[in-house]
C-alpha positions in Angstrom: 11.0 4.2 -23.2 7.3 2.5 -23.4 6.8 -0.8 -23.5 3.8 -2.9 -25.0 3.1 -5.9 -22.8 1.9 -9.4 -23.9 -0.2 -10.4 -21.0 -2.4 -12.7 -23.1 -0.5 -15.8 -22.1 -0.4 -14.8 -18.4 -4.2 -14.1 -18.8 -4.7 -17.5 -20.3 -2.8 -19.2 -17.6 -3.6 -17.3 -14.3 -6.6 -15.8 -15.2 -7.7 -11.9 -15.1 -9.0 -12.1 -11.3 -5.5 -13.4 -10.4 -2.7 -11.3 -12.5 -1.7 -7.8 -11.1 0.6 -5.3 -13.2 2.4 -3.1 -11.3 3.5 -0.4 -13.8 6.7 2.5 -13.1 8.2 5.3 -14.7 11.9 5.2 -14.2 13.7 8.9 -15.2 17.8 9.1 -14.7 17.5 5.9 -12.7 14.8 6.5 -10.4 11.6 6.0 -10.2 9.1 8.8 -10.4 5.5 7.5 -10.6 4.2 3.9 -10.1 0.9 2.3 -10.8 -0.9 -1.0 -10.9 -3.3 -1.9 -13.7 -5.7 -4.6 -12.8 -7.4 -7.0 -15.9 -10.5 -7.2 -13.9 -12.9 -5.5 -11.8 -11.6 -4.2 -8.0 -14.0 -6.2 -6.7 -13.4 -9.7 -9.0 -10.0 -9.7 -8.1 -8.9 -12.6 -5.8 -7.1 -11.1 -2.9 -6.0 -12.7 -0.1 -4.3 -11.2 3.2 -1.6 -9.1 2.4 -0.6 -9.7 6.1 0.9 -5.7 6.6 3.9 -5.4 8.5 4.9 -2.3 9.9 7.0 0.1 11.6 7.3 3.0 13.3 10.1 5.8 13.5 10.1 9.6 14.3 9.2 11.7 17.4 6.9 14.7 18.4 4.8 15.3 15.6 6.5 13.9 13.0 6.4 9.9 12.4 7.0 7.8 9.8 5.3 4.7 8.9 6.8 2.0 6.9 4.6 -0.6 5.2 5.1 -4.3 4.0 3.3 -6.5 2.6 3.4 -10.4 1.9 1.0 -10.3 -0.8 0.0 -7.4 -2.9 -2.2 -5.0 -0.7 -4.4 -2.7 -2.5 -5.7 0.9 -1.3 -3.3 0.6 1.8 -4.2 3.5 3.6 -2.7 4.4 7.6 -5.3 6.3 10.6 -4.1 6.8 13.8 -7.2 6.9 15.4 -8.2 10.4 17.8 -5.3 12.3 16.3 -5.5 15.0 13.9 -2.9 14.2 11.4 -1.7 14.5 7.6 -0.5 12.1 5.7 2.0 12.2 2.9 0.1 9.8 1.1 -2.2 7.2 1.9 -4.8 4.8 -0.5 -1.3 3.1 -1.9 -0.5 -0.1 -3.5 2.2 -2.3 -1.9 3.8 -5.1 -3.8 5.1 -7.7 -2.3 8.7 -7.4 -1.2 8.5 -3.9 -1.2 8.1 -1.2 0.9 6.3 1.8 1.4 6.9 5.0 3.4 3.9 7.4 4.8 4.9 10.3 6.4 2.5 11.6 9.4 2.6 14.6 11.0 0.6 15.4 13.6 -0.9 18.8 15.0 -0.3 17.6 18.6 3.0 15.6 19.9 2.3 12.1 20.8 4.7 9.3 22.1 6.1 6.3 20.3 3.6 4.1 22.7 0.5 6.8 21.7 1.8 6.4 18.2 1.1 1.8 18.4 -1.9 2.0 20.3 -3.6 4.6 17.9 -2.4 2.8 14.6 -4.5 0.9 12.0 -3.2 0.1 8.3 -6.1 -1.8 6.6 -6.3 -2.4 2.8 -9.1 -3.1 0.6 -8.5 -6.3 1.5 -9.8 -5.3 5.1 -13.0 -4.4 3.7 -14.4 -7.6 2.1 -12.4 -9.4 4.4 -14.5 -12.3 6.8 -12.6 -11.0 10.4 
């Protein structure tokens, strides 16, 4: 079933540069598409390091990479740099206290060690971002 939100009263009290909605579509109790709406501009909103925790699982050419984030990161995307890969999905939003999964798959084996030197998840965040 839709819902109408009220975010008026959030708006009023956080402002529209610091209130994130992060939308899903639940079916027979799962959830089938997600989606963040934002009440300001990408590049208003006041984002601060989602500081991305990962992890790594899988073997040969097929690796997983598991995302989480303290605070919301936005356009999360994975590269393993030199490799020719494929990615289940990448340019994802990560809520805090979630998780997200990116499969990899890689036209040439590489090693779990290959795998942690190669690997860089950034966010939008990463872009603006003073380093």
């Amino acid at each position: 079933m839709a819902k109408t939100l009220a975010v008026g009263p959030l708006v009023q009290r956080y402002g529209a540069t610091n209130l994130l909605v992060w939308a899903a579509l639940d079916a027979d109790g799962k959830t089938v598409s997600q989606n963040l709406v934002t009440l300001a501009k990408f590049k208003e909103l006041a984002l601060v390091n989602p500081n991305l925790k990962t992890e790594v699982s899988g073997d040969g050419t097929d690796w997983a990479v598991t995302i989480q984030a303290e605070h919301p990161a936005l356009w999360t995307w994975v590269d393993l740099a030199g490799a020719d890969a494929r990615y289940s999905d990448n340019f994802i939003h990560i809520a805090p206290g979630t998780a997200a999964r990116v499969e990899v798959h890689l036209a040439q084996p590489m090693t779990k060690s290959e795998i942690l030197a190669a690997l860089k998840v950034r966010s939008l965040f990463d872009t603006y971002a003073v380093q």
